[in-house]
N, C-alpha and C positions, 0 to 999 in steps of 0.2 A: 735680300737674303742676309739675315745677323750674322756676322764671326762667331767661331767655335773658341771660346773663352782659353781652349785650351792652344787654338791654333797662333793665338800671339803672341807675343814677348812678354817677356817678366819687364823688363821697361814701360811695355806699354800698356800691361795692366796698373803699372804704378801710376802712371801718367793719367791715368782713365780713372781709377782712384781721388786721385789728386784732385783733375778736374770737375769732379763729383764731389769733392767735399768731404772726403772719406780720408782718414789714417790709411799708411802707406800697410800698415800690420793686417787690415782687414783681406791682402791678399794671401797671408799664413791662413787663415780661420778658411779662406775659398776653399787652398789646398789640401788642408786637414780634411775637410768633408768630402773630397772627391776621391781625396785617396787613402783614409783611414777608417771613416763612416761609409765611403763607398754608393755618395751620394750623384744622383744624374739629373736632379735640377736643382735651380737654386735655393728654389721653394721651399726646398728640403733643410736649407743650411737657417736651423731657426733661430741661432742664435747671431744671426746678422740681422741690423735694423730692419723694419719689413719695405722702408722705403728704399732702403738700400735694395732689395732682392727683386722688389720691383722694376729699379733702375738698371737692372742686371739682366734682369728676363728682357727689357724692351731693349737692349744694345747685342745681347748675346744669348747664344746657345752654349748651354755646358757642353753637350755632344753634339755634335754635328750630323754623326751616324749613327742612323735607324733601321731598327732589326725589322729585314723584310722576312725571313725564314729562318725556323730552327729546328732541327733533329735531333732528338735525341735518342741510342744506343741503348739494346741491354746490355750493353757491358762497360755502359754508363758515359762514354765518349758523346760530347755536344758538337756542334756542327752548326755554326751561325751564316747566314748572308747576310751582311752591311749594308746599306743605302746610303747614298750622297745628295745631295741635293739635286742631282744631274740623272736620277737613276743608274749612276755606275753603281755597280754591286760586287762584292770582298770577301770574300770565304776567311773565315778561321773557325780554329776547332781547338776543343777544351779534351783533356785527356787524364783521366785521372789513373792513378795506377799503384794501391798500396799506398807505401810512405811516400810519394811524388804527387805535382799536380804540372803537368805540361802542357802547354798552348802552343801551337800551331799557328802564326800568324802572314799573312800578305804584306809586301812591299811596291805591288803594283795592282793595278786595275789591269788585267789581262798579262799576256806575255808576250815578247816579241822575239825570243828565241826562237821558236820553232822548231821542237826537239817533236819527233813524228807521232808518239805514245801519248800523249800530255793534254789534257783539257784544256788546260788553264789558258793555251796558245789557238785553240780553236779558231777564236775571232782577235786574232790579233793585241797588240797592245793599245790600251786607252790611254792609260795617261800612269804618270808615277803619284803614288802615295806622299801626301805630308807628314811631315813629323809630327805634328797632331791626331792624322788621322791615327796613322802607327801606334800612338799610345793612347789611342782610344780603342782600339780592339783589345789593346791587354787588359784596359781597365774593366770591361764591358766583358768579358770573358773571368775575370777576376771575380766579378761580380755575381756568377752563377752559382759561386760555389758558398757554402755555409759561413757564418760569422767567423768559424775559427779554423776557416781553413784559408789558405791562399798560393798563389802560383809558384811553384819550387823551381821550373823549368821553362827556357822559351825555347822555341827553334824556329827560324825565320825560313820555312820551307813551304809555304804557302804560294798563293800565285803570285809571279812576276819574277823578275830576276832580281835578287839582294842588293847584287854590288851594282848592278846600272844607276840603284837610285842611292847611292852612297851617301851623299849630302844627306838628306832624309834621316834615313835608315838608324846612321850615328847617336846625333842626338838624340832620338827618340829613346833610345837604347842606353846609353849616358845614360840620360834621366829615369830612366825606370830602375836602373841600379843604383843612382844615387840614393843620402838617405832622404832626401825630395820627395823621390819615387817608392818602390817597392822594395827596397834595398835586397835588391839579390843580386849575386854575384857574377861579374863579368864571364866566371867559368862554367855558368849554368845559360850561358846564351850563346846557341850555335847558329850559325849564319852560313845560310847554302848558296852554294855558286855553280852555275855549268861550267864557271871556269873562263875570267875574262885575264888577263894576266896582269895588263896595266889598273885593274881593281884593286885584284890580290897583292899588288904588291905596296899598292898606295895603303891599305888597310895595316897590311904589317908596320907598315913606317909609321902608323897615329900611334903604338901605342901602347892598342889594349891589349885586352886578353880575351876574346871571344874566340871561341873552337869554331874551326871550318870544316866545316863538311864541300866535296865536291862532288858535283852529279857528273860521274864518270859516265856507269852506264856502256862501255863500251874498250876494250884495252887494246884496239890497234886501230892507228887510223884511218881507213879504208871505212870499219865498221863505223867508229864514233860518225862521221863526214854524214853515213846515210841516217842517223837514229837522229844525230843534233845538228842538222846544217850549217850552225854556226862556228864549228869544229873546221868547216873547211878554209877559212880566212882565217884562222887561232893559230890552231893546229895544236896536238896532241902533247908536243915534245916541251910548245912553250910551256901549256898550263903545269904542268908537271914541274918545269925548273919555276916558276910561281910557286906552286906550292910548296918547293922545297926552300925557296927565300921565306918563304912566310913560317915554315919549322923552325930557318934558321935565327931569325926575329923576334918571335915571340916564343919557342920552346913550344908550341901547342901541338901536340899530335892531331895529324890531318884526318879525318872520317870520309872515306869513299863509299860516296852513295850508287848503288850498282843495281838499278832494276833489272828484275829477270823478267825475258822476253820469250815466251814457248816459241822454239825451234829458232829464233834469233840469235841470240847471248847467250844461252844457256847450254851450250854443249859443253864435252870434256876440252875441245880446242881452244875454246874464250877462256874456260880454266885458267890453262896453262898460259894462253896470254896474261892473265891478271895478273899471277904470282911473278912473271916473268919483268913484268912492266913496274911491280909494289916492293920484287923482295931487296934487300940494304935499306927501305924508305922505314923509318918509325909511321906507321900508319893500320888503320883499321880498315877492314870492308864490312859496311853495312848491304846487307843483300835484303832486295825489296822484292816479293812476289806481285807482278803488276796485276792492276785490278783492272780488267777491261773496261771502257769505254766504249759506249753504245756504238760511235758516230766513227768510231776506229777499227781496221782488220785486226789487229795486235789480240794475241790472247794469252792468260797465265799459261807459265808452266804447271807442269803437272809437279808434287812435291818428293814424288822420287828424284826428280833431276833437281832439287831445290837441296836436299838433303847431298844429294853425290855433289853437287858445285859446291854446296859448304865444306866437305870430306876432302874433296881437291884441293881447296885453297889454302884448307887448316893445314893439311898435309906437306904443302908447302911452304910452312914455314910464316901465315900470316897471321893476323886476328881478327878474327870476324864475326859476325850475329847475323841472324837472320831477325829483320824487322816483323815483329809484332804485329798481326793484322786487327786494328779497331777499329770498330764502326761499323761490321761487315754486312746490317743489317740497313744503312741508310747508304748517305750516296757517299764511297768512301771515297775514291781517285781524287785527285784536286780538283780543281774547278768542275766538279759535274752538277752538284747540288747550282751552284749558281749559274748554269748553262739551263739546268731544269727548272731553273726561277725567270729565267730570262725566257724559255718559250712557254711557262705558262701567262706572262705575262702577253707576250706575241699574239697569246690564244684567247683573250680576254676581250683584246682589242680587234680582231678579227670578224 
């Protein structure tokens, strides 16, 4: 199996240069073509010797990862599955919207949270994402869109858990804002958490500036314990003073992400838990109307009680939005499209 050109070091592409017989520069001309021409092999990059592209293609792969499925939206949101060499397979999704172009991208092959609503956790966690792969979904997602358009937004809310795979996660992220990468800005890349507390606060101490989003989902802990199990060894009180170290660190107002659960989370009592648990906090609540899952009891709310919990909470003194529903035409929830790629495959083979 070749290495993914992108999954190794800038030392040791020099190195590998080097030992090829090649200028150390020929590694700028790589980079240019994969991330300014927006090129996926080498073949493409024709203004490298042709012995050179040759010697490139038989040591390496530009990408690693192979589109096993894609959806596309009338209201124009894409939906990719990833391939690895291994058949793990990575959901991320393109989103365009107006003056924005947002991507949706994974940090893991699966999830090992195990939050009850959540596809992505189905079949447990496989393994963590590299920082190659991770910046091969934004590129390859980049890549859908017209010569003069490109990615304005990222949000790492895809499957798996963010901060589990920290190591990872960063660099890839670094570099895509560097002017390396896509030079966009650290304030346009949100990064979601269930909420680990020794993540969140190791995050705050690097740095940057990336907005957090936490998947609350739940405002007293009783409730949070049964929706995300991992809530039970956390607990509720920590992530909260986490998240307020990480206000207090980087000044980034925090985004509470808060699915609604028909007849679960969504009454006027969760309301009033919310406000009760966010109000003195600089914070946002994103309210997400859950999209069922075949393989799950869980079902939406109806959008009367979507519109009265947004009424409540305004009313209380918060800020909030009700998320956007895209895609609603293909498999929108997270991991469902690649759950429905993984049993057509089952069924192939059978």
């Amino acid at each position: 199996m070749k290495p993914s050109w992108l999954e190794i070091s800038e030392s040791d592409r020099l190195n590998w240069l080097t030992a090829n017989a090649q200028p150390k520069f020929r590694s700028g001309q790589i980079r240019k073509w994969f991330v300014d021409r927006r090129a996926e092999t080498f073949q493409e990059m024709t203004d490298l010797p042709k012995d050179l592209r040759e010697r490139l293609d038989a040591s390496f792969e530009l990408f690693s990862l192979k589109k096993a499925k894609h959806q596309i939206s009338l209201d124009g949101t894409q939906k990719l599955v990833l391939e690895d060499h291994d058949n793990g397979r990575i959901e991320c999704v393109l989103m365009p919207d107006e003056d924005r172009v947002s991507i949706c991208i994974s940090s893991q092959i699966g999830c090992g949270m195990g939050c009850v609503f959540c596809a992505s956790g189905l079949g447990g966690l496989k393994r963590n994402l590299s920082t190659g792969e991770i910046i091969q979904q934004i590129l390859i997602l980049r890549n859908l869109l017209p010569a003069e358009s490109t990615v304005s937004h990222i949000v790492v809310m895809g499957m798996g858990e963010s901060l589990a795979n920290l190591e990872e996660l960063i660099p890839a992220l670094d570099w895509i804002c560097s002017t390396d990468g896509l030079h966009i800005s650290q304030r346009r890349v949100t990064i979601s958490t269930v909420g680990l507390p020794e993540k969140i606060r190791k995050l705050a101490d690097m740095g940057r500036q990336y907005p957090l989003a936490i998947s609350l989902h739940a405002a007293t802990p009783g409730l949070r314990d049964e929706l995300i199990p991992v809530n039970q060894r956390i607990g509720l009180q920590s992530v909260m003073d986490a998240a307020d170290y990480y206000f207090e660190k980087t000044g980034r107002q925090i985004t509470y992400e808060y699915i609604l659960l028909g007849d679960v989370n969504d009454r006027p009592e969760d309301a009033l838990a919310l406000v009760r648990l966010l109000r003195g906090r600089k914070a946002h609540v994103n309210l997400i109307p859950y999209n069922p899952v075949e393989e799950l009891p869980w079902k939406g709310p109806g959008m009367p009680n979507v519109m009265a919990f947004r009424d409540q909470v305004k009313t209380g003194g918060l800020s909030v939005t009700i998320r956007k529903r895209r895609g609603r035409d293909i498999d929108a929830a997270c991991g469902q499209l690649r759950r429905r790629t993984d049993q057509s495959a089952l069924n192939v083979l059978d």
